[in-house]
Each structure stands twice: as C-alpha cells, then as structure tokens.
NUROTI-847018 format. One record per residue (C-alpha): residue number from 1; z, y, x. Coordinates in steps of 0.2 Angstrom, whole numbers, always signed. Layout:
NODE resi    pz    py    px
NODE  NUM     Z     Y     X
...
% end
This chain:
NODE resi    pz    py    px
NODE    1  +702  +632  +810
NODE    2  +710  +625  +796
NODE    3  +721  +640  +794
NODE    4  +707  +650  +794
NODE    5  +698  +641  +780
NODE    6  +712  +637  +770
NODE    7  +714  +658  +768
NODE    8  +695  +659  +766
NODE    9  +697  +644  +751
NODE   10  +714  +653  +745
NODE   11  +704  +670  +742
NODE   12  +690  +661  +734
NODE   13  +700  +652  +721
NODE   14  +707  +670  +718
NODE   15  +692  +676  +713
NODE   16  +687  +661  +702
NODE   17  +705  +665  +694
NODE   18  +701  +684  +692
NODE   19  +684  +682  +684
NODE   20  +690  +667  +672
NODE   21  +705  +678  +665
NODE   22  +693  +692  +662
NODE   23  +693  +694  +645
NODE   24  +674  +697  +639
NODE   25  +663  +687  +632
NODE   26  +641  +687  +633
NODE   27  +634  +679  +619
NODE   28  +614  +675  +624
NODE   29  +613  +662  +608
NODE   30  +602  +650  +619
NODE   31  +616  +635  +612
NODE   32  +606  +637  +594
NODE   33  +590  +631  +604
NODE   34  +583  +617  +594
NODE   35  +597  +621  +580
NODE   36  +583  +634  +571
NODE   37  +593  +642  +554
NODE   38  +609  +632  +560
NODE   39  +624  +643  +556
NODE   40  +633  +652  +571
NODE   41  +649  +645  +574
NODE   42  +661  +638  +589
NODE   43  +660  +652  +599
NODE   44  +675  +655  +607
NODE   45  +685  +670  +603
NODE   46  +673  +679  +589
NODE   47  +670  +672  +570
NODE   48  +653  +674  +565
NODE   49  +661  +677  +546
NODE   50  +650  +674  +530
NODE   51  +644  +690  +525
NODE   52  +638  +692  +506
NODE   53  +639  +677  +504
NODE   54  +626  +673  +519
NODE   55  +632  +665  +535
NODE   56  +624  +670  +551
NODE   57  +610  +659  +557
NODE   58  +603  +655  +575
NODE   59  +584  +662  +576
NODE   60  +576  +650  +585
NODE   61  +556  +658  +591
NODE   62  +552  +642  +598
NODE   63  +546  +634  +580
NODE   64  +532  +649  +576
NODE   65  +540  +655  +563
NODE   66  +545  +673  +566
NODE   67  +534  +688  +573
NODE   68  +546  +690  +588
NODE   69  +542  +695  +607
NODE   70  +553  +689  +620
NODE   71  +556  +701  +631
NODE   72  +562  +694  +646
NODE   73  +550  +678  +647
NODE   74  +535  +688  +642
NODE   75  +527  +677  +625
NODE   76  +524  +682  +607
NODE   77  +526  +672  +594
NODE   78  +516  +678  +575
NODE   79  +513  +699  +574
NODE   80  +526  +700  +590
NODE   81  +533  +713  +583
NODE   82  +554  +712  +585
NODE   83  +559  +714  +602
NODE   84  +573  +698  +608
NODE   85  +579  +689  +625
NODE   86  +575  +671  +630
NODE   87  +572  +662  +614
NODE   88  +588  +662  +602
NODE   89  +594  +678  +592
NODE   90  +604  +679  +578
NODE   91  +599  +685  +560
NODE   92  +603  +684  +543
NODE   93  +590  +680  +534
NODE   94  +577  +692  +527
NODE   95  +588  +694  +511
NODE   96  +603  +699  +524
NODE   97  +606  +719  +526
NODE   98  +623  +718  +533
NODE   99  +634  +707  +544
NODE  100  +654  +705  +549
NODE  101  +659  +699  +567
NODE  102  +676  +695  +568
NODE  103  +689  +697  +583
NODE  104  +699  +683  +583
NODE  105  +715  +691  +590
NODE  106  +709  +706  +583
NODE  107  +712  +717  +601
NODE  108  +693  +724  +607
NODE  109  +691  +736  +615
NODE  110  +674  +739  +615
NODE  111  +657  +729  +609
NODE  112  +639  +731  +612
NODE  113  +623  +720  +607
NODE  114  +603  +723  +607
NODE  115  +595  +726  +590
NODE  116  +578  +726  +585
NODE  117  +576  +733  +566
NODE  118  +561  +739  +556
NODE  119  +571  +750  +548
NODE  120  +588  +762  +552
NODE  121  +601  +750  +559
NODE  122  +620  +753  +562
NODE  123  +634  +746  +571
NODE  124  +652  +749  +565
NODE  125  +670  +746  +574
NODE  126  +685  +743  +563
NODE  127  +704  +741  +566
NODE  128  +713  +728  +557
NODE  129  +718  +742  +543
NODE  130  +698  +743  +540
NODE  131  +698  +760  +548
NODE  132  +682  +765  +557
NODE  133  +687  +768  +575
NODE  134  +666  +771  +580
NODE  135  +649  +769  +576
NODE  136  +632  +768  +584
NODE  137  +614  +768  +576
NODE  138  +597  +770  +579
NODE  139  +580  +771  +568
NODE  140  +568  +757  +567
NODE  141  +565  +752  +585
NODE  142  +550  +737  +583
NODE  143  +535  +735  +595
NODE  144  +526  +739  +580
NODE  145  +534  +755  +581
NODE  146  +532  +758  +601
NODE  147  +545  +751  +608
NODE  148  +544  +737  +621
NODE  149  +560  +733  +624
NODE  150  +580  +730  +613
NODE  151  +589  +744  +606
NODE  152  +608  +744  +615
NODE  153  +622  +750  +603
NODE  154  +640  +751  +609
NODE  155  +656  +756  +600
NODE  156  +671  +760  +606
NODE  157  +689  +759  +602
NODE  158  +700  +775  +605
NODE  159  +712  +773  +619
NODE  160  +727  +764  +613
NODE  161  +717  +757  +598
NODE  162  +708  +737  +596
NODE  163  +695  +734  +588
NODE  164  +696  +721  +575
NODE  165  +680  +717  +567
NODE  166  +663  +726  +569
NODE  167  +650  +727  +556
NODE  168  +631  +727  +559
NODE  169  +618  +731  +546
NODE  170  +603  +742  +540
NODE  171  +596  +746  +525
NODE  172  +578  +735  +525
NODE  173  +585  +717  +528
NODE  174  +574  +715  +545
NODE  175  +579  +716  +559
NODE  176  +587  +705  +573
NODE  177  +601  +705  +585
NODE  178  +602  +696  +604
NODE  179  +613  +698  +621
NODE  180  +628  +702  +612
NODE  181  +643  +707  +625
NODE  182  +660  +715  +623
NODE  183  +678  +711  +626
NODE  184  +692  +701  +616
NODE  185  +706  +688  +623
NODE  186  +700  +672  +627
NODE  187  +682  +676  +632
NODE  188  +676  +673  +650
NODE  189  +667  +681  +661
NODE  190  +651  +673  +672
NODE  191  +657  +675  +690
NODE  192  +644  +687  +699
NODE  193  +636  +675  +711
NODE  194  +638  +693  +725
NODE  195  +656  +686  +724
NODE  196  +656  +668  +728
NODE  197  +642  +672  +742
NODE  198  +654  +685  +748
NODE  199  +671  +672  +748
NODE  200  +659  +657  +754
NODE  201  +653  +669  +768
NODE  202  +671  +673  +772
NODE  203  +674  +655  +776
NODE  204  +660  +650  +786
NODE  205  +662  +667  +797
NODE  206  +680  +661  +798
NODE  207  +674  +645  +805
NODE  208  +660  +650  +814
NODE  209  +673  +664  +825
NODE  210  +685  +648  +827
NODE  211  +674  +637  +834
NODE  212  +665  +652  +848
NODE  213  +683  +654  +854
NODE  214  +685  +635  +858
% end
C-alpha cells in the first residue's frame, strides 16, 4: 500500500509542478480591494508602466463612485453602465485614453483582457523593436449601449515572435478594463481543481484496491 500511494503522491506533485512552471498569468485586480485609486504595481512578471504621465489605478466599485455593473456578482453601482468582474478593475482615469503593459522578459506570446468602453477601444501587441505584431478592437461596448456582459480582445504574436509590451486605448477616455490573462515567464497558473480531484482520486482508488486484496 505504501508503494501504491507513494506513486499516487509522486504524480500528484507532478502535476502541482506542471501547473506552477506554466507560464501564464490571470490578473482579476481583486488585491486593489480597499486600495481604491492606488496605483497598479507588484504584480509579478507585467509592469503596469506610467502612461502620459498617468499610472494605472486600481478601480475599486465597492466606494459608489463609478457607474459600473458587476457582471459576475449581479450588483450596479451609480448609472450601471460599464460592464466588469467581481469588484476591482483597472483604469486610467477619465483623463486617461491610452495605457502601456509591459512584459518583463519581454517573451509573450499572446495576451487577452475584457474591456468595457463608451467609445472605439483597441488593443495593440508590440515586439521589443516597437513593431506591431497584432491588434484587436471593438466599438463602444457599455450596457448603455446593449451589452450585458465584457468585450474580450486577444492578440497574438506570429509564430517565432514575443511579444513585448501591449498597448490599450480608445479615443473618449472611458472605458474600463478587468480579467486580464495571457502568457509571459514567471507567471503561474491556478491548478484546475479537475486535476487535483483527478490525482487525489488516483490515491484513494490505490488504496482502497490494496486494502480489498488484503
């Protein structure tokens, strides 16, 4: 039996190792909680750089002070009329049109996030040469404006390529941006709880076939 769990624990801790070398990262912004128009920084892996001059802010709904609906926990705050997750998104400001995410090691490959924008908004992928390896983009996408849920723009980088930075912006200073997810080194990913049911069950069937053959 203890053979028999010890190979159940082994594959286990390889999937742990598997899932923690995976190099994506899910930014949700819940950390800014409480932190309402803190700046954006310490997350591993991605720079939240100073753009124009403005640095990226934590949007925190909770206060009453923005006409956001959360999508996922099903309350409005003000008009209601930009769409986010939970309770944190990230902004600019209403004097801030555009916004730089930087790469650390500069190796993406590709990036996504969900935008809400009460006018055209835009997503842009750059190498470290500043060359424009892809772009997304969609036109204004608020409640007020019919849409009940995000707007999900994704770039890619050309095989062979990384991206860099990526640039966010749109061309009326409102808009919102939540549940960002990509990939870059040193990011992690959440282990899927389907895979540590799946090893833990491994072990107890292990044990549970030992102990019938006794």
């Amino acid at each position: 039996m203890k053979r028999r769990c010890l190979t159940g624990l082994v594959l286990l801790g390889f999937i742990l190792i598997l899932a923690g070398s995976a190099s994506a990262f899910f930014m949700n912004f819940e950390e800014g909680l409480g932190n309402d128009g803190g700046q954006i920084v310490g997350i591993p892996g991605v720079t939240f750089t100073n753009s124009a001059g403005l640095n990226w802010r934590y949007c925190d709904i909770t206060t009453g002070g923005y006409n956001v609906t959360s999508v996922n926990k099903g309350v409005s705050y003000g008009t209601g009329y930009y769409n986010m997750y939970d309770y944190v998104c990230a902004w600019l400001g209403t004097s801030g049109n555009w916004g730089r995410i930087d790469f650390d090691d500069q190796n993406g490959t590709w990036f996504q996030t969900g935008v809400s924008s009460y006018s055209n908004f835009s997503v842009e992928a750059y190498d470290a040469a500043d060359n424009l390896l892809d772009s997304a983009s969609t036109g204004p996408c608020t409640r007020q404006q019919g849409y009940t849920d995000m707007v999900w723009l994704r770039v890619d980088a050309p095989v062979g390529q990384n991206i860099s930075y990526v640039i966010v912006h749109d061309s009326g200073n409102y808009w919102e941006v939540d549940n960002m997810t990509g990939d870059m080194a040193g990011g992690t990913v959440p282990l899927p709880g389907s895979l540590v049911l799946l090893a833990s069950g491994m072990i107890i069937l292990l044990g549970y076939r030992k102990v019938n053959k006794v």
